[in-house]
C-alpha positions as CSV (number, residue, x, y, z in Angstrom):
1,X,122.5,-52.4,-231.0
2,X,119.0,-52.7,-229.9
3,X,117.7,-55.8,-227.7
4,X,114.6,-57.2,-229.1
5,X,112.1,-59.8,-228.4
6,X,109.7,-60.3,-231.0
7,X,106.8,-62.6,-232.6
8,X,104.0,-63.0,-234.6
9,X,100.9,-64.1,-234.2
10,X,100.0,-67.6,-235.6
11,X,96.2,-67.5,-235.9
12,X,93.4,-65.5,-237.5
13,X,90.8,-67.1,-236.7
14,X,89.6,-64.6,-233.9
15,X,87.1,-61.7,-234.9
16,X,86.2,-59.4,-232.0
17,X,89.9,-59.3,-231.4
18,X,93.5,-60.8,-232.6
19,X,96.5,-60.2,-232.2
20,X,99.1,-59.9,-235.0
21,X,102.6,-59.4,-233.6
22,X,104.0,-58.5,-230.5
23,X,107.2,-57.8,-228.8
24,X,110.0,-56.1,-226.4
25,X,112.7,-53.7,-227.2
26,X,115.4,-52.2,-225.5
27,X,116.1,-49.2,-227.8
28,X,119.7,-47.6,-228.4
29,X,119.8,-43.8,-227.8
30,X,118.1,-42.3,-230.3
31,X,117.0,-44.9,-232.3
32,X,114.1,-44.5,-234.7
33,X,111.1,-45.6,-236.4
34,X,109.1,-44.3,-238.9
35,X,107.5,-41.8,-240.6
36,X,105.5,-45.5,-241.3
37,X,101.9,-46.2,-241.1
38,X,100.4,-49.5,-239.9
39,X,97.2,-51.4,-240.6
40,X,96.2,-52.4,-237.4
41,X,96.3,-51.0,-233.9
42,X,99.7,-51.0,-232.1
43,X,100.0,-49.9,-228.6
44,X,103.5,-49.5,-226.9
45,X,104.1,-49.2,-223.2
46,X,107.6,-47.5,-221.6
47,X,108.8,-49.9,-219.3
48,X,112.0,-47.5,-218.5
49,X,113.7,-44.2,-219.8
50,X,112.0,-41.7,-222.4
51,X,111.4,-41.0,-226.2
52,X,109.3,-39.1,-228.4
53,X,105.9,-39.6,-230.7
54,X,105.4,-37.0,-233.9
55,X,101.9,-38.7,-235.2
56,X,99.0,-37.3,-237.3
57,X,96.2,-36.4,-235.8
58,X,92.3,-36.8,-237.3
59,X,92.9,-33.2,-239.0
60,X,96.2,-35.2,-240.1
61,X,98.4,-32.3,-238.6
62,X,101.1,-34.0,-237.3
63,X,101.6,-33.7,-233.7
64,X,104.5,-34.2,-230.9
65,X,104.4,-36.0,-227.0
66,X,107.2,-36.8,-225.2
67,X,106.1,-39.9,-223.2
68,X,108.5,-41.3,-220.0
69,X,108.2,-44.4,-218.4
70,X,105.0,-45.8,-216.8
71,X,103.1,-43.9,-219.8
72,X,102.2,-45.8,-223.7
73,X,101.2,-44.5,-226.9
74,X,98.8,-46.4,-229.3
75,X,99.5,-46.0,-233.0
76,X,96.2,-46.0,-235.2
77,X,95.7,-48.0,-238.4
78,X,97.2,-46.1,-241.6
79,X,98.2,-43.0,-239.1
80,X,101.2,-41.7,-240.1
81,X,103.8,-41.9,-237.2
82,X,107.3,-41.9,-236.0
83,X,109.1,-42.7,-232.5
84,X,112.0,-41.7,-232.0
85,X,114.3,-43.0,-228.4
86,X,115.8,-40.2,-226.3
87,X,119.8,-40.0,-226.7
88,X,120.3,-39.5,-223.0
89,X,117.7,-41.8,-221.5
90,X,116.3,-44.4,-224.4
91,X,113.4,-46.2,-223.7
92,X,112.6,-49.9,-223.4
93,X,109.1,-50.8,-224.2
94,X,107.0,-54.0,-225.0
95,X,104.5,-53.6,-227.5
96,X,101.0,-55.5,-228.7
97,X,99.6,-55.2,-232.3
98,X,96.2,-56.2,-232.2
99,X,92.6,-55.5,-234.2
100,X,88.9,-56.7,-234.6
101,X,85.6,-56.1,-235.0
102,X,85.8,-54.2,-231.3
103,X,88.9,-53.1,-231.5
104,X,88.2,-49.2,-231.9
105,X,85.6,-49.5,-229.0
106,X,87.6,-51.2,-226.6
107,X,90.3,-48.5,-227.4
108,X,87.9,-45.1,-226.5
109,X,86.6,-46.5,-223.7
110,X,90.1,-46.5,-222.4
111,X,89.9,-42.5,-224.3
112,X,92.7,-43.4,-226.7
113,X,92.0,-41.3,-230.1
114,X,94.3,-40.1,-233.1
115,X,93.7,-36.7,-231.2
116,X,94.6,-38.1,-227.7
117,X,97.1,-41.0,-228.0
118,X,99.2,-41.0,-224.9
119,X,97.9,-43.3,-222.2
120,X,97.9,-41.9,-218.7
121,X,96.7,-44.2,-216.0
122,X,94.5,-43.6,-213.4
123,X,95.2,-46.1,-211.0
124,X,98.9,-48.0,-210.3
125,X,97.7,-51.1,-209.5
126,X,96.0,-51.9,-212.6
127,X,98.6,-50.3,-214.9
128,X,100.9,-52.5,-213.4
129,X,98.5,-55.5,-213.9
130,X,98.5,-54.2,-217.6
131,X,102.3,-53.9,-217.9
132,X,102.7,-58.2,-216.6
133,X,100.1,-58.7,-219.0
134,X,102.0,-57.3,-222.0
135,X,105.4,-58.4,-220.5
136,X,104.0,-62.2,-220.6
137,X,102.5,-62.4,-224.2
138,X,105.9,-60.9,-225.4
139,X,107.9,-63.4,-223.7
140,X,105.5,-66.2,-224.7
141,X,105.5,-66.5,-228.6
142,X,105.2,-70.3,-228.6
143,X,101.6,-70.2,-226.6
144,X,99.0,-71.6,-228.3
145,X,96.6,-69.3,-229.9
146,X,94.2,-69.2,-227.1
147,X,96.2,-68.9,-224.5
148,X,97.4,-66.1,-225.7
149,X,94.3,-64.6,-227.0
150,X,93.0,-65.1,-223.3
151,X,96.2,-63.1,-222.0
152,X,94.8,-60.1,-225.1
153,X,91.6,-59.9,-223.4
154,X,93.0,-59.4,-220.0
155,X,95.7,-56.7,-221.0
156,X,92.6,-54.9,-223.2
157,X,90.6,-55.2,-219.6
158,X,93.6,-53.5,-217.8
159,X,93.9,-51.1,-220.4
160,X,90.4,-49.4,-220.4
161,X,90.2,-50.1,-216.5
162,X,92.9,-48.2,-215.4
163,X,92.3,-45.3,-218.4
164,X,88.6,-44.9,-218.8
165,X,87.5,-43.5,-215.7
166,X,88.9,-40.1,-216.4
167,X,87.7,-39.8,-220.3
168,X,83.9,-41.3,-220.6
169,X,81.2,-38.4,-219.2
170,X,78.1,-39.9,-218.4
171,X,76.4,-39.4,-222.1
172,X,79.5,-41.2,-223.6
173,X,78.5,-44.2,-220.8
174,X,75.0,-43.9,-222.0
175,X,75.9,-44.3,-225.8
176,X,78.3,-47.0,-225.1
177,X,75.4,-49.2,-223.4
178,X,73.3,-48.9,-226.7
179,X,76.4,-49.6,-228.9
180,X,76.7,-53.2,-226.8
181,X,73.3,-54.0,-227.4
182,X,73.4,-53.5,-230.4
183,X,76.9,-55.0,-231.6
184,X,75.0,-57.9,-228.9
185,X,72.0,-58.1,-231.0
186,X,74.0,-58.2,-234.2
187,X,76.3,-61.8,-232.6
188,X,73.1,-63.3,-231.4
189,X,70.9,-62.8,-234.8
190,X,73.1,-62.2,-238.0
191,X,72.0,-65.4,-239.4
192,X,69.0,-63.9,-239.4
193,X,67.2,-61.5,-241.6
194,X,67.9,-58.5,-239.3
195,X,68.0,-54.9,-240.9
196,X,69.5,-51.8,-239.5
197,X,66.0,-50.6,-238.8
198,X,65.1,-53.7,-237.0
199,X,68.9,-53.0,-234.9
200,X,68.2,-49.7,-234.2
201,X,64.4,-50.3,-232.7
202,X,65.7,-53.0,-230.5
203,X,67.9,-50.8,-228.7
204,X,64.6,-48.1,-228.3
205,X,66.5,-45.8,-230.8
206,X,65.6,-43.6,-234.4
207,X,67.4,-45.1,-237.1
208,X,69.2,-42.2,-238.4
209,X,70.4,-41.2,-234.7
210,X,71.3,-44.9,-234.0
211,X,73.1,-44.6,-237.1
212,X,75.3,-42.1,-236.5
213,X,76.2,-42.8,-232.7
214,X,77.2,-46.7,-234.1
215,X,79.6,-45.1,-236.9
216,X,81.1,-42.6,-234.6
217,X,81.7,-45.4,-232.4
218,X,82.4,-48.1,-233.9
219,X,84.0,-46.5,-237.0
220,X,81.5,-48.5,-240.1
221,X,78.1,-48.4,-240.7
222,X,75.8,-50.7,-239.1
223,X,75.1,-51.8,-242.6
224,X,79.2,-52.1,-242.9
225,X,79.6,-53.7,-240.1
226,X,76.9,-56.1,-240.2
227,X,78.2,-57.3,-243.9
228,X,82.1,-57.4,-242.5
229,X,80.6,-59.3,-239.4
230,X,78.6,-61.9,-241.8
231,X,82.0,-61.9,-244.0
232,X,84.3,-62.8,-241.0
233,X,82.2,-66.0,-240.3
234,X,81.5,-67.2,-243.5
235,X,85.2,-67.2,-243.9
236,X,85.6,-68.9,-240.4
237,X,83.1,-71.8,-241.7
238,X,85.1,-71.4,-245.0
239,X,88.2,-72.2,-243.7
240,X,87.4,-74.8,-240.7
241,X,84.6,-76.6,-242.3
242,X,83.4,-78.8,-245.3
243,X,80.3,-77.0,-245.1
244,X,79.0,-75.9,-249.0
245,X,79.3,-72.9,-250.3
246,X,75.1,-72.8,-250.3
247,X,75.4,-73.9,-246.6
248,X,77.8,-71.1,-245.6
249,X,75.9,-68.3,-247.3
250,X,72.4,-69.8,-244.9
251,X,74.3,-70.2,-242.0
252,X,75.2,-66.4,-242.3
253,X,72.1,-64.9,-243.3
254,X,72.0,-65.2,-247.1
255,X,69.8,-67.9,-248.5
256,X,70.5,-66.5,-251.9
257,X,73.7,-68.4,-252.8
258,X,74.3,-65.6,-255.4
259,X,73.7,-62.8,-252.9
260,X,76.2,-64.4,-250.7
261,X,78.7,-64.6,-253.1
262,X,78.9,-61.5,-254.4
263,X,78.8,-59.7,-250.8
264,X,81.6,-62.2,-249.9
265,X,83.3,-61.0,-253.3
266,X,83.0,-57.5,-252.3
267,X,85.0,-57.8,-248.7
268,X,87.3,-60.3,-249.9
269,X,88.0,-59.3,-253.4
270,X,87.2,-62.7,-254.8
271,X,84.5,-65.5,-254.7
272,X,84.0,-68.0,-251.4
273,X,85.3,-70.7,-253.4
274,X,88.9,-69.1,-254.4
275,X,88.9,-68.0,-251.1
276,X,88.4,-71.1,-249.4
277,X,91.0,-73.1,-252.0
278,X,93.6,-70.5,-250.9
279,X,93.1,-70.7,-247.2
280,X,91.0,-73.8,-246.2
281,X,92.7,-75.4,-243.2
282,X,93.3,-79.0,-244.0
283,X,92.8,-81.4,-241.2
């Protein structure tokens, strides 16, 4: 039978990134997983032996790599996907589920893509620094939340260290700087009353240019992201805080309280208040 570590992450407190479960497996030959599809970003790296990916790609056409030891694979939210352990040679891997408001940046910087999903690393050393990275948040399920979010940020380092150098040409280097300022601009002034136009001439920009580079980047709107960014700390002060309802919807950038609460409605799928009585965190 298969050996297997796993846990799940406590906390969701985290926007930019959080994890959600994570784990170590020592597969039997030709065990599988799948066709499945998961809702956040799940990246697997083969610590020994061999196996097989068949995922979908952006045209959904679904696709096969054969990935050995010292390589990964990431598996994208609602991609379809299966794995499947070589008979002769089965794999072990560890494996990270993570997401966030930076998620799909931090993950083409290191040139991962529904097209391109097998990671290849450039350089040994910090592959390896990768692999202790993922090895200790596996074997450390009873960390506090931010020790183990601190031990995300450094495997996501890793990651697009040892990757990136061979997948970002120079314009995808120069479109990545204005994407940081912006997504800077947006953490520094969304309790303001900031539009995408405002964003956009900040970084030096046109709007409709800057608004296409952000969503192929990104992967939302600046409009979309902006709201979900807004959303994500009103339901932060939500849940951690006594503040009002009126108070939350200021400190976020809406002084109309009705404003707030229907944009709130519209990413959550119900008002601040039901919200907050199912998920305030009582002290």
């Amino acid at each position: 039978m298969n050996k297997t570590v796993f846990s799940v992450f406590p906390n969701e407190n985290f926007i930019d990134l959080s994890l959600y479960q994570f784990g170590r497996e020592q597969c039997i030959p030709a065990h599988s997983f799948g066709p499945a599809a998961r809702n956040h970003y799940l990246f697997h790296y083969v610590l020994s032996g061999t196996g097989k990916l068949m995922a979908d790609d952006s045209k959904g056409v679904t696709r096969e790599y054969q990935i050995r030891s010292g390589q990964g694979f990431m598996i994208f939210p609602r991609q379809i996907n299966t794995y499947i352990a070589d008979r002769n040679l089965p794999w072990e891997y560890v494996w990270i589920e993570f997401d966030g408001m930076r998620a799909r940046e931090l993950i083409e910087t290191a040139g991962l893509t529904p097209d391109h999903p097998v990671y290849h690393a450039s350089y040994k050393d910090l592959r390896e620094n990768m692999m202790e990275e993922m090895i200790y948040i596996a074997g450390h399920g009873g960390a506090s939340p931010f020790h183990l979010m601190g031990h995300l940020y450094l495997f996501i380092d890793y990651l697009t260290r040892s990757a990136s150098s061979t997948n970002i040409g120079s314009s995808g280097r120069v479109r990545d700087f204005y994407i940081k300022e912006a997504l800077n601009y947006i953490e520094q002034n969304f309790q303001n009353d900031i539009t995408v136009e405002g964003i956009a001439t900040f970084c030096g920009l046109n709007r409709t240019y800057f608004g296409r580079i952000f969503k192929e980047t990104v992967g939302k709107s600046p409009q979309q992201f902006l709201l979900n960014y807004r959303m994500a700390k009103a339901a932060e002060l939500l849940k951690l805080t006594t503040l009002s309802v009126r108070d939350v919807g200021n400190a976020v950038g809406y002084p109309n309280q009705f404003h707030f609460s229907r944009a709130f409605k519209n990413v959550y799928g119900e008002s601040p208040r039901e919200w907050r009585n199912k998920n305030r965190v009582i002290r």
